[in-house]
C-alpha positions in Angstrom: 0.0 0.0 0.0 1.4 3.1 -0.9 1.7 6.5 1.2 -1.0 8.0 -0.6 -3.2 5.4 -0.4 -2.8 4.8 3.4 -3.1 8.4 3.9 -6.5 7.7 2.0 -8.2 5.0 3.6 -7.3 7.3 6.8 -9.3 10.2 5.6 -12.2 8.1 4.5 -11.9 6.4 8.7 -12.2 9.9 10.0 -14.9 10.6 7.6 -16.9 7.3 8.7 -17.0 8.5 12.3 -18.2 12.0 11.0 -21.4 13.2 10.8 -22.1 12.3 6.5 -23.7 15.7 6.4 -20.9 17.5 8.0 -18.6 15.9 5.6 -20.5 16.6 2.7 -20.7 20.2 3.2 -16.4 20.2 3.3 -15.9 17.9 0.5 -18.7 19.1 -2.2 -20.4 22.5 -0.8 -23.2 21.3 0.1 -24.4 19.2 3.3 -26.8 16.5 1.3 -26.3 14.3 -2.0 -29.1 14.6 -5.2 -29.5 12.3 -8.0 -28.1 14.2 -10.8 -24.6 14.3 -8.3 -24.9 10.7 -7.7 -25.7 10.3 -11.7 -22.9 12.0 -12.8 -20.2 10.4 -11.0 -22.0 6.9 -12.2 -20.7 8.5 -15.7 -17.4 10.4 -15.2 -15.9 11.0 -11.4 -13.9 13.1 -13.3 -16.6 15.6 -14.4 -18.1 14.9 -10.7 -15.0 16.5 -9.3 -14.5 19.8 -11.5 -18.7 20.7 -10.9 -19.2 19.9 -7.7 -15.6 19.8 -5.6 -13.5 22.3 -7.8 -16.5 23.9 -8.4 -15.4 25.2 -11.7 -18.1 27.1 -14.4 -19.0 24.7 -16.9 -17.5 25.9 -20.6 -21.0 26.2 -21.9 -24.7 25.1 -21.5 -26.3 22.6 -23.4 -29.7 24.2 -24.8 -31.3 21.2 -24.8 -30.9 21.2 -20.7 -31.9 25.2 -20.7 -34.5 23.9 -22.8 -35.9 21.1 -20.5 -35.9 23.2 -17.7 -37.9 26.0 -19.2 -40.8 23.3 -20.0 -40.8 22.2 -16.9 -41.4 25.6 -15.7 -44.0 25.7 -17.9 -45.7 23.0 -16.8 -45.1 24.0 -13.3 -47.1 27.4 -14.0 -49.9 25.1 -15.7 -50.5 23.1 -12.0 -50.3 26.2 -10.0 -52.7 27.6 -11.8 -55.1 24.9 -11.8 -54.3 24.4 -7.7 -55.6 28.3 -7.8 -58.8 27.2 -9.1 -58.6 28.1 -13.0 -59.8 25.8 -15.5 -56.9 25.7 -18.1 -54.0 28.4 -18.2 -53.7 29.8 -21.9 -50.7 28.7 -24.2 -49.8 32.3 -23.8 -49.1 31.9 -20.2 -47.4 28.9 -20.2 -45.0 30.3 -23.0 -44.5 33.6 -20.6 -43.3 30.8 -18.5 -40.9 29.3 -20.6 -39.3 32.7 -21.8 -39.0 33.8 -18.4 -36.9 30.8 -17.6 -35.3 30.8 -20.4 -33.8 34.3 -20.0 -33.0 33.3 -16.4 -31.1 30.5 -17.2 -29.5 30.7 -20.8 -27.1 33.1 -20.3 -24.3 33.5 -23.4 -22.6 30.6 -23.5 -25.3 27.9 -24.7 -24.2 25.3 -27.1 -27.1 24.4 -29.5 -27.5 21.3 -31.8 -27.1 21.3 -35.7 -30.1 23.3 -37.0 -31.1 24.7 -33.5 -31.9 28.6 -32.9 -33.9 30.4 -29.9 -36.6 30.9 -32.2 -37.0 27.7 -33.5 -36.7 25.8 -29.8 -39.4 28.3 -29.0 -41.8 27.2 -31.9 -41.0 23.5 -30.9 -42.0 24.6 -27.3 -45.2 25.9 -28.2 -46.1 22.9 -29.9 -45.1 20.6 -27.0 -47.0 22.5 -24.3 -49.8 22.7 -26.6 -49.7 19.1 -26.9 -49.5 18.6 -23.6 -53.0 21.1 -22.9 -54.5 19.1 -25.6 -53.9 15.8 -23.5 -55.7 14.3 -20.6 -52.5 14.3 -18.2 -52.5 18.0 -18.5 -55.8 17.0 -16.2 -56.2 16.3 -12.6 -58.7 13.1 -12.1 -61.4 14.4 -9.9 -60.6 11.5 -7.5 -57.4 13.2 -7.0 -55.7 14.9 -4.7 -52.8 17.2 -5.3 -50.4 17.0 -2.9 -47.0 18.3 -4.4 -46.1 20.6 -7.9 -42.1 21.0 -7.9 -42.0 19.6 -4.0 -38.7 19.5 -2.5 -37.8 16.9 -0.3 -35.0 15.8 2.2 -34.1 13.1 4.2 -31.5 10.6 5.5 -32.5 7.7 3.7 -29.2 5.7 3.5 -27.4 4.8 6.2 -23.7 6.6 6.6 -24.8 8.5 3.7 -25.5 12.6 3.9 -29.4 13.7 3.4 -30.8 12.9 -0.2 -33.0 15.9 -1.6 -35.1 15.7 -4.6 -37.0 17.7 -6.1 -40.6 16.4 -7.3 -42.8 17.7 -10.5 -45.9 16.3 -9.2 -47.1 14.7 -6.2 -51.2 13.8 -5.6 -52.9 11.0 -4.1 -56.3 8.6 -4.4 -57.5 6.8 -1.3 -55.6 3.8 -2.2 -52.0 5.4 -3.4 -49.3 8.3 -3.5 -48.4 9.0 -7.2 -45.2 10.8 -8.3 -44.8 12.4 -11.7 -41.6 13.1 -13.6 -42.1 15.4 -17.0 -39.0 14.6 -19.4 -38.8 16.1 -22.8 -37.1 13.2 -25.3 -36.4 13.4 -29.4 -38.4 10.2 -29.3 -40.1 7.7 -27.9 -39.7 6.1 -25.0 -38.4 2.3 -24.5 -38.1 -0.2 -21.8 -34.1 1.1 -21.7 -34.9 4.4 -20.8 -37.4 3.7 -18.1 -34.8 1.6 -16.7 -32.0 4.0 -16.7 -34.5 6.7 -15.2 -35.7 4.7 -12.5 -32.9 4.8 -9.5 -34.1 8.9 -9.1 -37.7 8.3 -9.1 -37.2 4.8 -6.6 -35.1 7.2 -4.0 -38.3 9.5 -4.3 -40.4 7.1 -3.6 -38.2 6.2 -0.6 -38.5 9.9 0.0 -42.1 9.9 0.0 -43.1 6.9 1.9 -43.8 8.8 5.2 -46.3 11.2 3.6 -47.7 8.5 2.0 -47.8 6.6 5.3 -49.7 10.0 6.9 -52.1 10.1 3.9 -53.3 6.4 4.8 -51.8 5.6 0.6 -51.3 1.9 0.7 -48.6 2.0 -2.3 -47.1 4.5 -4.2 -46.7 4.4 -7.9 -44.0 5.9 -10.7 -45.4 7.8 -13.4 -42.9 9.1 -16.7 -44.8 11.7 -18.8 -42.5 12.3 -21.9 -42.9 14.9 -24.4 -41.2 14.2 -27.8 -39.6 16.9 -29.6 -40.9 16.4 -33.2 -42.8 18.3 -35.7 -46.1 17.1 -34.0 -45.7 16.2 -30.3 -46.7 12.8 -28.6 -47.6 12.5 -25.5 -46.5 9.1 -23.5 -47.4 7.4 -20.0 -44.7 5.1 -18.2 -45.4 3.8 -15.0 -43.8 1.7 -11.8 -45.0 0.1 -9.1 -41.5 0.2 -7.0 -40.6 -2.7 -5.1 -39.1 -3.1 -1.9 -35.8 -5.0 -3.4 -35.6 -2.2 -6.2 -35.2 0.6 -3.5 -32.6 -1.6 -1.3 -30.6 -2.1 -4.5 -30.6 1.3 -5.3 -30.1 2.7 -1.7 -26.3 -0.1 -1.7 -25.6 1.8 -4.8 -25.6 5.3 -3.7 -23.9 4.5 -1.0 -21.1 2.7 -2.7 -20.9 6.0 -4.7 -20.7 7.5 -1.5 -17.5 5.7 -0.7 -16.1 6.2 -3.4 -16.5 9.8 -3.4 -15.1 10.4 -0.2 -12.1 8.5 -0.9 -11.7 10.7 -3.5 -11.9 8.4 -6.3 -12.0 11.0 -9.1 -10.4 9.9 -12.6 -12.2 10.2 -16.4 -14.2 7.9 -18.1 -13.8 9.1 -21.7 -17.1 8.5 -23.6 -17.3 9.1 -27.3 -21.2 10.1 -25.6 -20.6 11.5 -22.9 -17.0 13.7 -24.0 -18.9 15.1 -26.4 -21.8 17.1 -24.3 -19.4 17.3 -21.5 -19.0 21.2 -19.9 -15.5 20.6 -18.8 -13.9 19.1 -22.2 -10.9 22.0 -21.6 -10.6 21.1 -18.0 -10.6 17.4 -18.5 -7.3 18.2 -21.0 -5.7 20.0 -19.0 -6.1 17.6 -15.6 -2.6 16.1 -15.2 -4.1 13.6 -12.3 
């Protein structure tokens, strides 16, 4: 074993005995862990390292995720309104919506796709939240109840693991379960892959959720994906879960081990002809000498 990696296993000893928020808050800024931190060591520890320990600016912003969060703003505005008592909010005010965020959280250094412009992602944004109005999950079911719209949530959930906070789009209930919705914009379809690879976020939410679902009397909670496709006429599509109590265990072990890892300070790249190539820290990554 060398110096460095006694010195190592040292550090990570101390850090057991720690309090995991405490050691959280001096290792990445911030005393809890989300999803998209845990997700994005999963693809490069090295990228995981320059946002949230070096906490360098990323290079650029990706307009498609400028563009994903301005829906959901949308959408957001949509469920407010109708928790306010209106029947339907008009396109007009969902798109006020989206060019608010927008504004807020372009800035000047977005990187758009071949053949992308502001104006035409804002065309292609009326038509999705148009499509969405036009659909019945734009809808609350009369037997519902709405709990939740864009409900933050925080708990320690895994053991020796900081707080986990999420952040929920939707959250209403029926006598007989607690539902939680996830809006996702996608260039296409939906297939059993994708539900897969979005499920460990929505599983710790459930985990997140089961003691309000316990106080509401909900005997199960379900998983519900509503993806909007970004094409010339917009689909609308339904994906649901019923989680189960070995699919949350599994999940919980994996954070965790990302945990560990993280604290040791396991931070190296994972080149990705995929994932280099939408990366924010491409001139970082070069110039990291290890």
């Amino acid at each position: 074993m060398t110096a460095s990696t006694s010195d190592a296993a040292y550090r990570h000893a101390l850090q057991v005995l720690e309090d995991p928020n405490r050691v959280a808050g001096q290792l990445i800024g911030r005393d809890y862990l989300s999803h998209s931190s845990i997700r994005t060591y999963q693809r490069c520890p090295l990228q995981f390292y320059f946002q949230y320990v070096a906490g360098l600016e990323p290079e650029f912003k990706s307009a498609s995720l400028v563009f994903g969060g301005a829906i959901h703003a949308a959408i957001e505005q949509h469920f407010l309104r109708l928790l306010e008592g209106e029947r339907t909010p008009t396109l007009d005010r969902l798109m006020h919506a989206f060019d608010v965020e927008w504004q807020h959280s372009a800035g000047d250094r977005v990187r758009y796709g071949r053949s992308e412009t502001p104006a035409s992602l804002r065309d292609l944004a009326g038509r999705m939240l148009a499509a969405f109005q036009a659909h019945e999950v734009s809808r609350l079911d009369s037997s519902a109840q709405l709990i939740g719209i864009e409900e933050e949530l925080r708990a320690p959930i895994i053991a020796d693991c900081p707080d986990v906070l999420g952040r929920i789009d939707l959250i209403t209930a029926t006598s007989g379960a607690l539902r939680i919705t996830d809006f996702k914009t996608a260039r296409t379809g939906w297939h059993a892959a994708q539900v897969a690879e979005a499920a460990p976020q929505q599983l710790l939410y459930a985990d997140l959720v089961q003691p309000l679902a316990d106080s509401l009397g909900c005997r199960k909670i379900e998983i519900r994906w509503i993806v909007i496709t970004k094409a010339r006429q917009p689909v609308i599509e339904q994906h649901t879960l019923s989680p189960e109590p070995a699919q949350i265990a599994r999940t919980r072990r994996i954070v965790r081990r990302v945990w560990q890892a993280i604290t040791q300070e396991n931070f190296y790249p994972n080149p990705s002809a995929m994932n280099c190539a939408t990366c924010p820290y491409q001139q970082a990554c070069r110039e990291w000498e290890g």
